[in-house]
N, C-alpha and C positions, 0 to 999 in steps of 0.2 A: 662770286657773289651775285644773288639774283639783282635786277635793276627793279627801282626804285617804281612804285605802284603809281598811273597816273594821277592821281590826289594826294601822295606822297613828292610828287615834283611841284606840286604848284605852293604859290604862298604862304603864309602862316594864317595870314586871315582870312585865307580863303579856307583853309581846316580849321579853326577857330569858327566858323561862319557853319560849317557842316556841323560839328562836334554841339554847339548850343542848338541849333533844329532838331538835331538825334534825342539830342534832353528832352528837348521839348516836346517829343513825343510825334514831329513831324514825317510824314511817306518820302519815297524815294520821290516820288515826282512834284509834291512840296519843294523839296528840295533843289531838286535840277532846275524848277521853277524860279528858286533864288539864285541860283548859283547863273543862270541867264540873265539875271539882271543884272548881276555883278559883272558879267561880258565873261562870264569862263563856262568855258567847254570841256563838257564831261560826259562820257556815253553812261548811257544807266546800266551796265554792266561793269564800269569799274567801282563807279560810285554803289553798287549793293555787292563787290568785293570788300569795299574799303566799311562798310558799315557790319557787313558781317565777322569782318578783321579786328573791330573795335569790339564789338560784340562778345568775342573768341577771348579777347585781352580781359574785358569786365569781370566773364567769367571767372578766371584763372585768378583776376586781383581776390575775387570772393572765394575760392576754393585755398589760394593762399590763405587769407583772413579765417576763415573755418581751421586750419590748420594748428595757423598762431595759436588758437585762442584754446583749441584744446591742449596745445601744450602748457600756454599760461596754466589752466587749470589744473593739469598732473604735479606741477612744480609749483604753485602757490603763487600769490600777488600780492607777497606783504612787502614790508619798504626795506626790509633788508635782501630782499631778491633784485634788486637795481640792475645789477651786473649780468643777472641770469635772464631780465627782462633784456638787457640790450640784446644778449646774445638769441635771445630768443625772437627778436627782431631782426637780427643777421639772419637766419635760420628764414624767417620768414621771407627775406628777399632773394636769399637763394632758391626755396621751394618755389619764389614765382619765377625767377630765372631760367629752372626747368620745366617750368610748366609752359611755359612759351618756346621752347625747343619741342620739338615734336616729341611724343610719347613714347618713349622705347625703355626695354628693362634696364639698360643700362643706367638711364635715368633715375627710372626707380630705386635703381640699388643706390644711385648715390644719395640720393632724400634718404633713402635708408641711415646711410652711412653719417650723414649732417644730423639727422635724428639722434642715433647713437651719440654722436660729437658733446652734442647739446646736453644731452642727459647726464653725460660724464662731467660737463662743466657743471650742472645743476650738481651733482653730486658732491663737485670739489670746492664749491661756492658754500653749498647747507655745511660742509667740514671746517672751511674756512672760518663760517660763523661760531661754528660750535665753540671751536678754540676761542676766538676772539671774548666771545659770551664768558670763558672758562678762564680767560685772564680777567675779564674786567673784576667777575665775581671774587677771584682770589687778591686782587688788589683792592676791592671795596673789602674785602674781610680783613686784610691787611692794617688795610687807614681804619677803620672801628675797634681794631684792637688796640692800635697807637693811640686815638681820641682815647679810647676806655685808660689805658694807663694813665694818658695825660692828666684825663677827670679823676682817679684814685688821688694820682700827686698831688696836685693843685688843691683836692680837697683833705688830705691827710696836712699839706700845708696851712691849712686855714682850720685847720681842728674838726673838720666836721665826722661823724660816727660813721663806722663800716658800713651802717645800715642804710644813714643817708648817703654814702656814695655809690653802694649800690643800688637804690631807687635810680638814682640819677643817672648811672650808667645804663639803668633796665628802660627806663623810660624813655630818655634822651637816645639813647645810643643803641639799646635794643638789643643790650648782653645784660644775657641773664646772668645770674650769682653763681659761681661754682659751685658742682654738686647741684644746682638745683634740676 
């Protein structure tokens, strides 16, 4: 295991202290400027290892982000994709996972392979819906055809004409008359 970078040993607030200067758009020797103040000693060759390291990482967060987001867009963002966005956010933290390991094909093939994963989930996730969609629909046709009898009865009980219960049922319930 390599050892630890010198700015990677010192305090939290003293990388809290570099990491807002870097924001803020401050030079290396801005910086070392501060970090003297604060009494910490830092050669300016670890200190623009460690900023070019953060640098390295930023990239990699946006090259993941670029990613994500064209996957979002192959598989859709509507609110029945919840499960497919998680996973599409798994996806995403593994792609920065190996983006942060050195670049080699074996890497690649496995984003490959997490890619594939992904799409076979989106795929079983759009089936999942379908069916679901394909129950709800045959039980809402189900309950309107129960309501439709109920209203025939109720209205055969109370005298009312074939004609007015079928309005009722066309209107109210949204079946049409037989034959029509």
């Amino acid at each position: 295991m390599p050892r630890k970078s010198t700015i990677d040993r010192l305090g939290p607030e003293v990388r809290d202290a570099i990491g807002r200067l870097l924001d803020q758009g401050r030079t290396l020797d801005e910086i070392l400027g501060h970090l003297d103040g604060m009494s910490v000693e830092v050669s300016r060759s670890a200190l623009h290892r460690y900023t070019q390291r953060i640098a390295a990482a930023g990239e990699k967060v946006r090259q993941s982000q670029v990613i994500s987001e064209a996957v979002i867009r192959r598989f859709g963002d509507g609110p029945e994709n919840k499960a497919a966005r998680l996973n599409i956010q798994l996806l995403q933290t593994a792609v920065f996972d190996l983006l942060m390991k050195d670049e080699t094909e074996t890497d690649a093939e496995t984003a490959l392979k997490l890619s594939k994963a992904l799409s076979n989930l989106a795929t079983a996730s759009r089936a999942d819906a379908d069916v679901g969609e394909k129950a709800e629909r045959r039980a809402a046709e189900r309950a309107t055809k129960a309501a439709a009898t109920a209203a025939e009865k109720a209205g055969r009980e109370k005298g009312l004409s074939a004609e007015t219960i079928a309005a009722i049922k066309a209107n109210i319930l949204g079946v049409k008359p037989e034959g029509a």
